[in-house]
ZAMARGU-4260 file (C-alpha; in steps of 0.2 Angstrom, whole numbers, plus 5000, padded with zeros to 4 digits):
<rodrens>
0) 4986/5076/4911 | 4989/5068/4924 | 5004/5072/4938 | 5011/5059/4950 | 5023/5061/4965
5) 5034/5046/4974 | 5039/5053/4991 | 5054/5044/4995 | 5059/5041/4978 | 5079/5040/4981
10) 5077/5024/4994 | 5074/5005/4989 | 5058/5006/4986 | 5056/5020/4978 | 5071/5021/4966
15) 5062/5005/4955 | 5042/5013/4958 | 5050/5030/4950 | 5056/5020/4934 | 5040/5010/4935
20) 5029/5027/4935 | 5040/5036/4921 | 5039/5023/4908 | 5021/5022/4912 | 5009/5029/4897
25) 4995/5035/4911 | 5007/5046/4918 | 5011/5064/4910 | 5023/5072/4924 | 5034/5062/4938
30) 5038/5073/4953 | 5054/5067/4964 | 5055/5070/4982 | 5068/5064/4996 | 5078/5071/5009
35) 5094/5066/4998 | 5097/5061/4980 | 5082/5067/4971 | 5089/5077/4959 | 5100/5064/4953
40) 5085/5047/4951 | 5075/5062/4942 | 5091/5066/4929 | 5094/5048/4927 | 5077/5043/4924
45) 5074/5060/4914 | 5084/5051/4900 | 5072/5037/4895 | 5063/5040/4882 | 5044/5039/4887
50) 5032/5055/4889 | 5033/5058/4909 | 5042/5076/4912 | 5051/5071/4927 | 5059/5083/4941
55) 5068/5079/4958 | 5063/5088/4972 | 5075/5091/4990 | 5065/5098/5006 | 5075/5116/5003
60) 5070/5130/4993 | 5051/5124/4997 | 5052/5106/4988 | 5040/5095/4996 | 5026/5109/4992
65) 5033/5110/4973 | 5035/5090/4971 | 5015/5090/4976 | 5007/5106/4971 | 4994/5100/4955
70) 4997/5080/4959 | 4986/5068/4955 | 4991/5054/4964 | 5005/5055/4979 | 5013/5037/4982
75) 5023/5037/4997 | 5037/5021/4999 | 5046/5035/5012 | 5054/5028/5030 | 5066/5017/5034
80) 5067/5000/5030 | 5066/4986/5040 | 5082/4978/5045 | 5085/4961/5052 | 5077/4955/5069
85) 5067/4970/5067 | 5046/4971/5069 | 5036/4984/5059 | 5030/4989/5075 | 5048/4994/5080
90) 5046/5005/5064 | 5031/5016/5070 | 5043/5027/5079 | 5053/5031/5066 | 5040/5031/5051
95) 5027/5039/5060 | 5033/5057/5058 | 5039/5054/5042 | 5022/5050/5036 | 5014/5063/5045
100) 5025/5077/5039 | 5023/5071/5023 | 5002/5069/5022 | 5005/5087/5032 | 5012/5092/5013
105) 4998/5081/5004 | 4984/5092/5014 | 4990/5110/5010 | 4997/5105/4991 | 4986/5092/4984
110) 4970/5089/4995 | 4962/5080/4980 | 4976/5067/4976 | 4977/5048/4979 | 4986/5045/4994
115) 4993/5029/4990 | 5005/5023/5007 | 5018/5009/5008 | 5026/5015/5022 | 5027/5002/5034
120) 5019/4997/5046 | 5004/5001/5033 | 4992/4997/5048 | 4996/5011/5059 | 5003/5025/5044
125) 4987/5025/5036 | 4974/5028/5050 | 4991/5042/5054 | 4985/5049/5035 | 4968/5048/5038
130) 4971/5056/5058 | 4982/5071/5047 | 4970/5072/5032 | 4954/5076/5045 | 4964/5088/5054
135) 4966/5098/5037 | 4948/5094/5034 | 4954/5087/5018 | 4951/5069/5022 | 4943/5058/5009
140) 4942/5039/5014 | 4938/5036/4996 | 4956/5042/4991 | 4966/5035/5002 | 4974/5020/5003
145) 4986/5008/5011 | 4996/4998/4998 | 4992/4978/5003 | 4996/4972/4985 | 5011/4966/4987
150) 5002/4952/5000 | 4994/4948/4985 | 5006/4946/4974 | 5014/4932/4985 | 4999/4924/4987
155) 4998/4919/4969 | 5015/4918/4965 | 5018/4903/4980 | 5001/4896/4978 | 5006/4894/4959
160) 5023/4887/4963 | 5014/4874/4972 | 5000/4871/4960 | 5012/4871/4943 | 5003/4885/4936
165) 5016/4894/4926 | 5011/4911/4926 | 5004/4915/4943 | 4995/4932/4933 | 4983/4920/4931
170) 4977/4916/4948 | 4967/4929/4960 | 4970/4926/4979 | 4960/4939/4990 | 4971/4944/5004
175) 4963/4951/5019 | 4963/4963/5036 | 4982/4969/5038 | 5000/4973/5030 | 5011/4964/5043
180) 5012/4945/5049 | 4996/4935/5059 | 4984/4951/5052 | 4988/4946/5034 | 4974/4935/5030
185) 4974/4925/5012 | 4959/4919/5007 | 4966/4903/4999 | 4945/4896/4998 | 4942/4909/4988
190) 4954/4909/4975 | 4949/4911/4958 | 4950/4899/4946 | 4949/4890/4962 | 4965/4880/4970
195) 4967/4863/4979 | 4981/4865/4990 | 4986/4849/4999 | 4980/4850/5016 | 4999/4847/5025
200) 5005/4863/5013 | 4991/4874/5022 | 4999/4880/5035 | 5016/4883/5028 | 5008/4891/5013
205) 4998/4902/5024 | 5014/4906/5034 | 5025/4912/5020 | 5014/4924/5013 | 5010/4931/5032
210) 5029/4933/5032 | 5036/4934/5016 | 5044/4950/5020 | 5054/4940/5033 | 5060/4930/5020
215) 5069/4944/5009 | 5074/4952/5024 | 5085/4936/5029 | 5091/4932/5009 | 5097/4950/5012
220) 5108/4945/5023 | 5106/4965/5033 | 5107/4974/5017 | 5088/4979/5015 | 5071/4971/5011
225) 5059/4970/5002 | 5060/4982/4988 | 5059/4977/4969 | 5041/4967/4975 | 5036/4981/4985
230) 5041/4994/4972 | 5032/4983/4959 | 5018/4978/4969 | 5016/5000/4974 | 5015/5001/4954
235) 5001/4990/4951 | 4992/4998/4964 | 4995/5015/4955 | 4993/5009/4939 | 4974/5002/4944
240) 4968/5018/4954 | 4974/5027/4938 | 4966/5018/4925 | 4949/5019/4933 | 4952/5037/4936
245) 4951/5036/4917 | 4937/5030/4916 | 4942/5010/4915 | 4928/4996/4923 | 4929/4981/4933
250) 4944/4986/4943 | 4944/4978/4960 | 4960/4976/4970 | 4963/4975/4989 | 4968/4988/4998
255) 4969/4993/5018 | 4954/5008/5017 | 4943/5017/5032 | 4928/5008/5031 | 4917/5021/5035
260) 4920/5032/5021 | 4918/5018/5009 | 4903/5012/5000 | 4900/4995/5006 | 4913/4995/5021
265) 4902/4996/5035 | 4897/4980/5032 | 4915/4973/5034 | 4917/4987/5049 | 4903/4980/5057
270) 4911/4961/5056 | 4927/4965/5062 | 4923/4980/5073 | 4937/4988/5066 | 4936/5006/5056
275) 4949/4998/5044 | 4955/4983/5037 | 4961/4976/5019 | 4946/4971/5007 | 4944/4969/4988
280) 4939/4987/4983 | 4931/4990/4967 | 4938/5007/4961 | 4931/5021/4950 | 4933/5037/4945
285) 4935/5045/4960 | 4944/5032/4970 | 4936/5017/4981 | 4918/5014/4974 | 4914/4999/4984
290) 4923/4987/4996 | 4915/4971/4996 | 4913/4957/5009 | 4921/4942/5006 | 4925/4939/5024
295) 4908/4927/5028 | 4913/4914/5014 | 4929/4912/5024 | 4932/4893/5027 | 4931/4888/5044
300) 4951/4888/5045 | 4953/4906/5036 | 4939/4911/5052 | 4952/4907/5065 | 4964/4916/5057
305) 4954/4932/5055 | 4951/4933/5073 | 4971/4933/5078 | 4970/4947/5062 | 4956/4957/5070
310) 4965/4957/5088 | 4982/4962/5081 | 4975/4975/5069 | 4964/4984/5085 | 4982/4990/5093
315) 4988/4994/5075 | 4976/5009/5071 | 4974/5013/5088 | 4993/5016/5089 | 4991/5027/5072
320) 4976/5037/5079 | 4984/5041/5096 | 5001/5046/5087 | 4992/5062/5078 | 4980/5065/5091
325) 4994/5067/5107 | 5005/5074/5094 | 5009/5093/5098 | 4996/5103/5087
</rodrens>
């Protein structure tokens, strides 16, 4: 049996992960918290006919700690969204507190769960998790992650588009260090089956996976961003940390971890001097079983662009860290 919770499940994001996760055949029960609307997504989607009990949760009458109590994995899309003109880091304010409450809930209901967090910025609400989750003494680097995937993604689907490849499934872009602009790092050298991208569509390509976001925000025209990718992206995260928790090999996607507490990531830690950063994880039955390196294949190119990712990423998590620790205990 296995019991998932979306946190945020009435907003863009998490309306589409919600249908994603009830149709899925690795998930048993579906738990539905939001401030408004929950109960309504869960009815809706309590229709299809697919195996996931599904129950919508409000933050009266104790509903964060009954949306959570016996989950298995908690994936959290909850905030605000980005709005035109607007940075991620203009969103920490904001978000911060939503995540924190929320991971608040994770550590006192389901201290066992994967923490899977969308929540943007992705650089500073996960070392907020992690900050929250050791406060608990709950904390277990090996289950929680910050959703990169949907970097991914975008890195085949426009390498593919240039390419002709006609079903960009089919191409495997790692996608490095951050969630937000100059510290997402593709590693388009790396690709595999391997790519030859003509060198004057480089930098572009580089540059609209850095800021595909931006893109969708703009098309949006004010009215929301990026949220059938992400909620799709959110899934295929899921879906992977699930299926190894059953017991499925060979699993390895990127995902923005805390080095330390990760077989294999002190290696990158001692690279970057940074406690976390995107890497291709391997994942188990138990979460994050080995992160690998591939940062010292890098082509000389991808090196430069790793440092500016290294720099930005520094502030990022130390933003995260000093909004828990100067936060009224």
């Amino acid at each position: 049996m296995v019991k998932a919770a979306v946190l945020g499940a009435a907003g863009g994001i998490g309306q589409p992960l919600s249908l994603l996760l009830k149709v899925s055949p690795l998930v048993d029960e579906l738990s539905l918290y939001d401030v408004v609307n929950t109960p309504g997504v869960a009815a809706d989607l309590s229709h299809i006919a697919s195996p996931a009990i599904t129950t919508g949760y409000l933050p009266k009458d104790d509903g964060l700690e009954k949306a959570l109590t016996g989950c298995d994995i908690v994936v959290i899309p909850a905030g605000l969204p980005r709005k035109p003109g607007m940075t991620r880091d203009e969103l920490f304010g904001k978000n911060a507190k939503i995540v924190s409450d929320l991971i608040t809930g994770v550590a006192k209901y389901c201290p066992k769960a994967y923490v899977l967090v969308i929540s943007n910025p992705v650089n500073s609400t996960v070392p907020i998790a992690a900050e929250v989750l050791k406060a608990h003494k709950v904390f277990d680097a090996r289950k929680l992650f910050g959703v990169t995937t949907l970097d991914v993604v975008r890195a085949s689907t426009f390498v593919a588009e240039i390419t002709g490849e006609k079903d960009p499934r089919k191409l495997t872009v790692p996608v490095v260090g951050g969630h937000s602009g100059d510290t997402i790092v593709p590693l388009l050298s790396l690709a595999t089956p391997s790519v030859e991208i003509p060198a004057d569509k480089v930098d572009a390509l580089v540059k609209r996976i850095q800021y595909g976001g931006d893109e969708v925000v703009k098309a949006k025209d004010g009215a929301g961003s990026a949220t059938l990718s992400m909620a799709y992206a959110g899934f295929r995260f899921a879906e992977a940390v699930l299926k190894a928790h059953k017991g499925e090999k060979g699993i390895v996607e990127p995902t923005f971890v805390y080095l330390p507490g990760v077989p294999g990531g002190e290696e990158v830690a001692k690279e970057t001097g940074l406690e976390y950063f995107a890497v291709p994880v391997e994942l188990g039955p138990n979460g994050a079983l080995k992160a690998t390196n591939p940062l010292t294949k890098a082509s000389p190119e991808e090196k430069k662009l790793l440092e500016a990712a290294i720099s930005g990423l520094k502030g990022n998590i130390a933003k995260g860290v000093e909004f828990v620790q100067s936060s009224p205990k």
